[in-house]
ZADO-1210 file (C-alpha; in nm, 4 decimals, padded with zeros to 6 digits):
<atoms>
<atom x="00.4390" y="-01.9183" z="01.4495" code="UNK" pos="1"/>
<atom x="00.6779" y="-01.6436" z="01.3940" code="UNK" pos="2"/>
<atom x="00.5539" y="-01.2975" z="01.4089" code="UNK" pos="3"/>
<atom x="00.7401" y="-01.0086" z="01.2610" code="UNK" pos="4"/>
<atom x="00.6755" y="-00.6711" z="01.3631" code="UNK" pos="5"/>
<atom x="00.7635" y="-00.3234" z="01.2827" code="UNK" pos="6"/>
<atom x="00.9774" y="-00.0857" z="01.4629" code="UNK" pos="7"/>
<atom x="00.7504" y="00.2054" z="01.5159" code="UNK" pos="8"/>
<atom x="00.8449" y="00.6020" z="01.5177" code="UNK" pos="9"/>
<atom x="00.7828" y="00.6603" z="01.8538" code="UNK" pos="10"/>
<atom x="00.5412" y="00.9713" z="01.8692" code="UNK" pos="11"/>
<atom x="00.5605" y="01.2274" z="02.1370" code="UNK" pos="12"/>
<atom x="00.4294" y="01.1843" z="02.4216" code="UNK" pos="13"/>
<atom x="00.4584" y="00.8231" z="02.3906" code="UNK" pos="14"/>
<atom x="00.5827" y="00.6395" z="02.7635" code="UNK" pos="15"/>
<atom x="00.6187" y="00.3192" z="02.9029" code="UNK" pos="16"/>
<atom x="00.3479" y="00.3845" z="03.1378" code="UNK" pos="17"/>
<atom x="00.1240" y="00.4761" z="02.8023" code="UNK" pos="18"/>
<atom x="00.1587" y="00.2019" z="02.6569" code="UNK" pos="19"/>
<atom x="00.0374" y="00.0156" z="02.9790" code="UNK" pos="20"/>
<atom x="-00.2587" y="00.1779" z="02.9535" code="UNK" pos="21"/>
<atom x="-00.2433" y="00.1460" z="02.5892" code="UNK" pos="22"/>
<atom x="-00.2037" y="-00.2621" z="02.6318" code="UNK" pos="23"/>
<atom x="-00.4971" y="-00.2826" z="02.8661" code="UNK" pos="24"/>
<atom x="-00.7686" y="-00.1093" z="02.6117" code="UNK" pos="25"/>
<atom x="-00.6301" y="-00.3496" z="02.3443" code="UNK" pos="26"/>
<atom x="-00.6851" y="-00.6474" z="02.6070" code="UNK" pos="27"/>
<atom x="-01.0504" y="-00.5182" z="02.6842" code="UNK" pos="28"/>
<atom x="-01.0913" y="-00.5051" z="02.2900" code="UNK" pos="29"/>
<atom x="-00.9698" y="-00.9273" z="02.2670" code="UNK" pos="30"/>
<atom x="-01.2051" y="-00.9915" z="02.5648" code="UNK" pos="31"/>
<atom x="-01.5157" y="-00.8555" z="02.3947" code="UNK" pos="32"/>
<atom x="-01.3924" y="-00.9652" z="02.0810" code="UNK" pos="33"/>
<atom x="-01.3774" y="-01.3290" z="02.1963" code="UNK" pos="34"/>
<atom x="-01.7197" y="-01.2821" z="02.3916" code="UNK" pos="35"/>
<atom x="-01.8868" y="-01.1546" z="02.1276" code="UNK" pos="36"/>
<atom x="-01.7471" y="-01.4791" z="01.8961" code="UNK" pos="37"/>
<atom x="-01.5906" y="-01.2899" z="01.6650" code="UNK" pos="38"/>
<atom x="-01.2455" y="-01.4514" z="01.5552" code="UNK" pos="39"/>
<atom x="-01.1200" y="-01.2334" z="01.3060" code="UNK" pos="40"/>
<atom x="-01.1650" y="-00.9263" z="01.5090" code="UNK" pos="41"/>
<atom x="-00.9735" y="-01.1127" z="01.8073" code="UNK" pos="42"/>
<atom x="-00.6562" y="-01.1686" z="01.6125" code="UNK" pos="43"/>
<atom x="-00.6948" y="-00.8394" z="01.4773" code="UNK" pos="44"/>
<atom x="-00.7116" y="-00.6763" z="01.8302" code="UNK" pos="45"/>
<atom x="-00.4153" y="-00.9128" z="01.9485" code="UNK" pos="46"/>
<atom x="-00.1905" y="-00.8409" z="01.7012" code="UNK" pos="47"/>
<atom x="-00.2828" y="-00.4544" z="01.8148" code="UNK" pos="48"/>
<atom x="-00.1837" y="-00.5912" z="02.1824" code="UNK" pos="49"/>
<atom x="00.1375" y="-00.7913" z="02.0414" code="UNK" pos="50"/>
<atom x="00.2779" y="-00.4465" z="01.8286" code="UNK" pos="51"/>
<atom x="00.1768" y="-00.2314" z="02.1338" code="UNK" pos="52"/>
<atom x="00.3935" y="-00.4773" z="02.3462" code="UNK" pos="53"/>
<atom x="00.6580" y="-00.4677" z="02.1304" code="UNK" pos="54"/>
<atom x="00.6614" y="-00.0708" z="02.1371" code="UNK" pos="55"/>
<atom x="00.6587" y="-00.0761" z="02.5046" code="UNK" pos="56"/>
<atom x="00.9621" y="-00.2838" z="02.4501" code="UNK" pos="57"/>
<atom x="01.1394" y="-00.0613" z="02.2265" code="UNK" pos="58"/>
<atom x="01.0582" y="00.2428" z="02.4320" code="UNK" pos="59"/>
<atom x="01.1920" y="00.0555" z="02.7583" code="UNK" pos="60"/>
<atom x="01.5239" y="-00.0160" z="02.5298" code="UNK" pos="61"/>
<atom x="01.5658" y="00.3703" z="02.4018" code="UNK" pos="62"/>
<atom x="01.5623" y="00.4534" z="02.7790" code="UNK" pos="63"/>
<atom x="01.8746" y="00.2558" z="02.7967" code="UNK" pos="64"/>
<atom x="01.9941" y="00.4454" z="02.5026" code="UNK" pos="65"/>
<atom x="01.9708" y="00.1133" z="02.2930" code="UNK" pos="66"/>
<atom x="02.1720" y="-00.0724" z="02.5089" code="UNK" pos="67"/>
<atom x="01.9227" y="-00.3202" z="02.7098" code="UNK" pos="68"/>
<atom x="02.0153" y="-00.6637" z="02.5928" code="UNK" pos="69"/>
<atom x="01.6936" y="-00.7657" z="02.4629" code="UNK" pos="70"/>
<atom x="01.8690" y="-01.1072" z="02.2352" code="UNK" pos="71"/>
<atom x="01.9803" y="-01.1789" z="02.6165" code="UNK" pos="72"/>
<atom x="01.5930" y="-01.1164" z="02.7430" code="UNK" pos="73"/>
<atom x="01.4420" y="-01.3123" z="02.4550" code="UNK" pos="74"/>
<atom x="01.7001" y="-01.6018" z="02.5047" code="UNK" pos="75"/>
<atom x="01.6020" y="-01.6184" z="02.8761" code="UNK" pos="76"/>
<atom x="01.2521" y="-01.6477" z="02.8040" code="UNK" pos="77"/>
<atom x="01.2909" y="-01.8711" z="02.5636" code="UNK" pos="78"/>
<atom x="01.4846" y="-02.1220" z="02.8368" code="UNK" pos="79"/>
<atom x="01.1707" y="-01.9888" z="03.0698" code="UNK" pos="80"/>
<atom x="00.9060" y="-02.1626" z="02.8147" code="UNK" pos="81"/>
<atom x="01.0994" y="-02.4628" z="02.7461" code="UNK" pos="82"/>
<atom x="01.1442" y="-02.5275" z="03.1318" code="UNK" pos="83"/>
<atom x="00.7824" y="-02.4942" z="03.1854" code="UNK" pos="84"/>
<atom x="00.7289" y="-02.8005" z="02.9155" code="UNK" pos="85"/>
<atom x="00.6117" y="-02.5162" z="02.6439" code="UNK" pos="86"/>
<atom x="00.8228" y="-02.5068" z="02.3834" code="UNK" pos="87"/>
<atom x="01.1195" y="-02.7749" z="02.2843" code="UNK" pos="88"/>
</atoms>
């Protein structure tokens, strides 16, 4: 599965510490989602959790003034998965 995802504007006010919080209300959104049975609401609210991820990300990388490596993160995680049996 390859997901791609849009580079958001980030809004004011936006930090890496509101997106935390922002990650956990779209976790407690999956959880009920999934308790309550409801499949299409569950990828829904993940894919909420996946772009708010992803923002977190970017924000964490514009604090570096776009220099954090993230092709060097992504790569090591990669290696991470396929150590752990994974991925191939």
């Amino acid at each position: 599965m390859d997901i791609h995802l849009p580079t958001l504007t980030i809004q004011p006010g936006w930090t890496a510490e509101s997106q935390l919080i922002k990650c956990q209300e779209e976790l407690d959104e999956i959880k009920e989602a999934v308790a309550a049975h409801d499949d299409v609401n569950a990828i829904r609210e993940t894919l909420d959790l996946i772009q708010t991820g992803h923002t977190l990300l970017q924000i964490m990388d514009e604090s570096y003034d776009g220099h954090l490596n993230l092709v060097k993160f992504q790569a090591e995680h990669e290696a991470k998965l396929i150590r752990k049996g994974y991925m191939e």
